[in-house]
C-alpha positions in Angstrom: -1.0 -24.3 3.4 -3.1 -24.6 6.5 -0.3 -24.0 8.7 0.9 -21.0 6.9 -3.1 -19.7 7.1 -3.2 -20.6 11.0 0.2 -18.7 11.4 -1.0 -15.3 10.6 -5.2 -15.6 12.1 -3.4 -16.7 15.5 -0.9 -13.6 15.3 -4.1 -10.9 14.5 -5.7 -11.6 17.7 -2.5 -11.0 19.5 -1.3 -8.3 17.6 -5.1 -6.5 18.6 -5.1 -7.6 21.8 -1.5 -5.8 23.0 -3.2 -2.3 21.4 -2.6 -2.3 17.6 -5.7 -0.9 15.3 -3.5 -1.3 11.7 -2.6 -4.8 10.6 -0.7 -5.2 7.5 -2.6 -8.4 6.0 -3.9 -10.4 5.5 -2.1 -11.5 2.3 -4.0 -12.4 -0.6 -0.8 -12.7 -3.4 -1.4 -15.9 -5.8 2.2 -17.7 -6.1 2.8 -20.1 -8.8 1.0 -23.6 -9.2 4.0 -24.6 -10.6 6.3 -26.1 -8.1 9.5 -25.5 -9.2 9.1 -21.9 -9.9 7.3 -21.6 -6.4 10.5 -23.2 -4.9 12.5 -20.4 -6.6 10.4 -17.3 -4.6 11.6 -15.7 -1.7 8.4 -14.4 -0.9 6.9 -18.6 -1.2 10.1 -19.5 1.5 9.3 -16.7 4.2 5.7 -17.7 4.3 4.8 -14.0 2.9 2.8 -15.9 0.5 0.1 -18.8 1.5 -1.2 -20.3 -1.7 -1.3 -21.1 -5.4 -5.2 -21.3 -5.2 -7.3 -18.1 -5.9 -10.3 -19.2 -3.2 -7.9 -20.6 -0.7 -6.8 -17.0 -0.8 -9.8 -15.4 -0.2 -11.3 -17.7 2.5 -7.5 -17.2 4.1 -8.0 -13.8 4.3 -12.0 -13.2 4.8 -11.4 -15.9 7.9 -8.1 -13.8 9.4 -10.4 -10.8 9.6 -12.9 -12.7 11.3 -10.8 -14.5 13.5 -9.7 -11.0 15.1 -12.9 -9.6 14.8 -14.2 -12.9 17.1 -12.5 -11.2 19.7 -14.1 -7.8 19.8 -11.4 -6.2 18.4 -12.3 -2.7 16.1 -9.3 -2.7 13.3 -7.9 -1.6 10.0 -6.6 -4.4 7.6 -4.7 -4.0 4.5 -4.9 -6.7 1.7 -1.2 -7.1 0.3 0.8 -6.5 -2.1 -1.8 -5.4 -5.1 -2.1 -5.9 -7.9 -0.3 -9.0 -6.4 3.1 -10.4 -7.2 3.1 -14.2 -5.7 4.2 -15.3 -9.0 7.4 -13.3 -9.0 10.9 -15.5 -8.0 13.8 -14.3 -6.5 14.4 -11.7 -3.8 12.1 -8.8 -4.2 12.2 -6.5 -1.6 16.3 -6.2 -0.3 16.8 -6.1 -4.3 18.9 -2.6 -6.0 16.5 -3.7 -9.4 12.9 -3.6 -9.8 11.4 -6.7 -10.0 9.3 -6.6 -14.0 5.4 -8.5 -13.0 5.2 -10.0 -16.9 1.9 -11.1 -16.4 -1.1 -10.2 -19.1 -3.7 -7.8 -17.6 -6.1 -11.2 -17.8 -4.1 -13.2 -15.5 -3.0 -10.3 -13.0 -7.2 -9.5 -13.2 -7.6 -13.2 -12.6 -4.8 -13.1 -9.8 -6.6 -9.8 -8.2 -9.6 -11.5 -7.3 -8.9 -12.1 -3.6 -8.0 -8.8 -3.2 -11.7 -8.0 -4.8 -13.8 -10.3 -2.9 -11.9 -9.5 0.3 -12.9 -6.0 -0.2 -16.4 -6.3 -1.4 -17.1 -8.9 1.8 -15.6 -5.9 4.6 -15.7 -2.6 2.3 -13.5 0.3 2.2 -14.0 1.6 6.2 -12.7 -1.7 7.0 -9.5 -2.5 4.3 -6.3 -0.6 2.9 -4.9 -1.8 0.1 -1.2 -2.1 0.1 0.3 -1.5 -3.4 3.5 -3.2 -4.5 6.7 -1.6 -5.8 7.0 -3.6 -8.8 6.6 -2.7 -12.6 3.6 -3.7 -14.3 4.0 -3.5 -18.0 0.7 -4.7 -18.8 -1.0 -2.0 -16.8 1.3 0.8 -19.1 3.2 2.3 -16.3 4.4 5.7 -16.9 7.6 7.6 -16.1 10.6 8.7 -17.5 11.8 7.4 -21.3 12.8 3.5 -20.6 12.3 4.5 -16.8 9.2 3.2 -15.9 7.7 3.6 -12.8 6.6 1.0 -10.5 3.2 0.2 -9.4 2.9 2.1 -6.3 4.1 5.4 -8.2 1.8 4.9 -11.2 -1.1 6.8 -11.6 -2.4 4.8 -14.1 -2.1 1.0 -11.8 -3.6 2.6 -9.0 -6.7 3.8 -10.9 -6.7 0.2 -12.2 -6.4 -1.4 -8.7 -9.3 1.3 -7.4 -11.5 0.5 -10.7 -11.1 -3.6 -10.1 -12.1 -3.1 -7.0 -15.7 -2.8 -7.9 -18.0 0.7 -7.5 -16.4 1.4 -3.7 -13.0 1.3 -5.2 -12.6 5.0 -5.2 -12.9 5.2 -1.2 -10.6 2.4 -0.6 -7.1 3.4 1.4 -4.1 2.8 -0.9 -1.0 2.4 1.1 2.6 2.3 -0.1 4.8 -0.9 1.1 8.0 0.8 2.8 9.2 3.7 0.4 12.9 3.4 2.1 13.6 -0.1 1.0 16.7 -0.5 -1.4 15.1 -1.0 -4.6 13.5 3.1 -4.7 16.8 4.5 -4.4 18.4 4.0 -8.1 14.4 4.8 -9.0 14.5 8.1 -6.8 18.1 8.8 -8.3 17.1 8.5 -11.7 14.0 10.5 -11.5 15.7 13.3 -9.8 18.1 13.4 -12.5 21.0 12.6 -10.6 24.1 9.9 -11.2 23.7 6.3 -9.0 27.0 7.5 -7.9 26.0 11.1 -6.8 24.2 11.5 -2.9 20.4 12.1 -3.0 19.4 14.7 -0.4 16.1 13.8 2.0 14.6 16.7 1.4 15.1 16.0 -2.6 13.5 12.6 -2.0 10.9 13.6 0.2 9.5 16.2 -2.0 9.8 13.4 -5.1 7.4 10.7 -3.0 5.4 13.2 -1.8 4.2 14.6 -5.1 4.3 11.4 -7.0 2.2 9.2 -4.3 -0.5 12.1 -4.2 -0.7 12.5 -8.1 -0.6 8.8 -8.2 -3.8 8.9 -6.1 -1.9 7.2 -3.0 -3.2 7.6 0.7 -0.6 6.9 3.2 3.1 6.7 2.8 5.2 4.0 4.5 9.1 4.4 5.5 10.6 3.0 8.0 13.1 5.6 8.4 14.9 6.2 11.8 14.2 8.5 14.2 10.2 8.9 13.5 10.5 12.4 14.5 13.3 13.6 12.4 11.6 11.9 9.8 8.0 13.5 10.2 10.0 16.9 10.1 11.7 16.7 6.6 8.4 15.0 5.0 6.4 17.9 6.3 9.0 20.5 5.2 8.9 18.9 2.0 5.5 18.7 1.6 4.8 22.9 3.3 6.9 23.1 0.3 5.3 21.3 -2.7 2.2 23.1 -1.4 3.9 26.8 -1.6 5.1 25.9 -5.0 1.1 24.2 -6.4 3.6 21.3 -7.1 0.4 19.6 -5.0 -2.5 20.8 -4.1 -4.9 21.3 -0.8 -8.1 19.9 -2.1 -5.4 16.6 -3.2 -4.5 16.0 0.3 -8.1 16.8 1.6 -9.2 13.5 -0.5 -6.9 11.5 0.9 -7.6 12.3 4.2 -11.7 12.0 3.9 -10.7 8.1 3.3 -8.0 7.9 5.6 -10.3 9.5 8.4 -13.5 7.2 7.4 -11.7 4.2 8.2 -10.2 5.8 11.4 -14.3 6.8 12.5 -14.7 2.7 12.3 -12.5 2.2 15.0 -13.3 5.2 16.9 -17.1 6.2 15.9 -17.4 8.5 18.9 -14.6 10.5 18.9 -15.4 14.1 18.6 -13.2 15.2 15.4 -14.6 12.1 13.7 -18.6 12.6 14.3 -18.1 15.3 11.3 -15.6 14.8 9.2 -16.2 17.5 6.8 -16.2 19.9 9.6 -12.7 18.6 10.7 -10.9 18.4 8.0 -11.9 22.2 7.0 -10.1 23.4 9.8 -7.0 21.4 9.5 -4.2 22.8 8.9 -1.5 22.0 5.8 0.2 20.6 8.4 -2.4 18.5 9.9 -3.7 17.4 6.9 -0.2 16.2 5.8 0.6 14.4 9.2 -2.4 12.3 8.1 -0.4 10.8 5.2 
């Protein structure tokens, strides 16, 4: 275990230190204190997960933070994957099925604890929380009838992931983990009516994660997607046009963007379109304020 904690607080300072500002970790998923089952996890055998014991994971990631912070660096952190899914086996994320998280609500609240103390210790200017793609049963995920939607795209697990994160929950950045990994697209299929075997157009899939990520109450959408800039253009066409059609709404996006630009005035506390941030985000454009996302 100390290995696999040493790992990631010697790669921060080096990440920070060749011009990064966003790290995704550190990792605070619980796996299994059951050895065999651990053995069966893909996550356990990447060293994506660190530890079976709650504090180790806390101390793991409170000391990661510090570690980079040693070094003068100014950075963003996000605690992953909430509500945590160390205790899952098998492949998770190259998977066409999503993974089903049968844990009570007790022992994913027990499990969530890192993620809480983490967050209480450096507070919402400081952390993002990344939120898995899994379904939660025990958190009643909505969706379609016997389509139910995974974490990340439930409104109701991210108000329980901002609510168990104590009474700064509410301003605390809640990131997707890549929206264009294989197990969305039978998810995006289904939910946009269409046959596994039909084609799902960008645009139609942009306009779907758009709307549900900011009804869900999610910040900042992750796709690894390639080229960036062709990219950018069909998620802001798609989102120009949600907004044209009050499928989402201005004053939606604007309270995404008062979180996501709080934890950007950390980093950079002089810079002049962060002094006021009201001010700012008034005269940004649809446009602007989507880019943000």
């Amino acid at each position: 275990i100390a290995q696999r904690f040493l790992q990631d607080m010697q790669s921060y300072p080096q990440m920070l230190a060749n011009g990064y500002n966003l790290v995704y970790g550190p990792l605070a998923d619980i796996a299994t204190d059951d050895p065999t089952k651990r053995s069966q996890s893909t996550m356990w055998k990447l060293k994506r997960i660190h530890t079976w014991r709650n504090e180790a994971a806390y101390i793991f990631g409170s000391l990661s933070i510090l570690a980079a912070e040693k070094e003068g660096h100014r950075a963003f952190f996000t605690i992953k994957h909430a509500p945590g899914y160390g205790k899952l086996t098998g492949t998770l994320e190259t998977s066409m099925v999503f993974p089903i998280d049968s844990r009570t609500e007790k022992e994913i609240t027990e499990d969530f604890e890192p993620f809480k103390k983490i967050f209480e210790k450096f507070g919402p200017r400081h952390l993002g929380i990344m939120v898995s793609g899994v379904i939660v049963p025990a958190l009643i995920p909505e969706g379609s009838p016997g389509n139910p939607a995974p974490a990340v795209l439930s409104r109701k697990c991210i108000k329980w992931i901002r609510e168990h994160l104590g009474s700064r929950g509410n301003d605390a950045v809640i990131i997707t983990d890549d929206m264009n990994a294989s197990i969305f697209w039978p998810y995006y299929k289904s939910e946009c009516g269409k046959k596994q075997s039909d084609i799902i157009l960008e645009s139609e899939r942009w306009k779907f994660i758009i709307e549900r990520t900011v009804k869900s109450g999610v910040d900042i959408i992750l796709s690894y997607e390639s080229p960036p800039h062709a990219r950018l253009e069909r998620y802001i066409a798609a989102g120009k046009e949600l907004l044209a059609n009050e499928k989402i709404t201005r004053p939606e996006l604007e309270d995404s963007v008062r979180r996501i630009l709080r934890a950007k005035q950390r980093i950079h506390p002089q810079h002049p379109k962060l002094v006021d941030i009201e001010a700012t985000i008034r005269k940004m454009s649809d446009e602007e304020l989507l880019a943000q996302k």
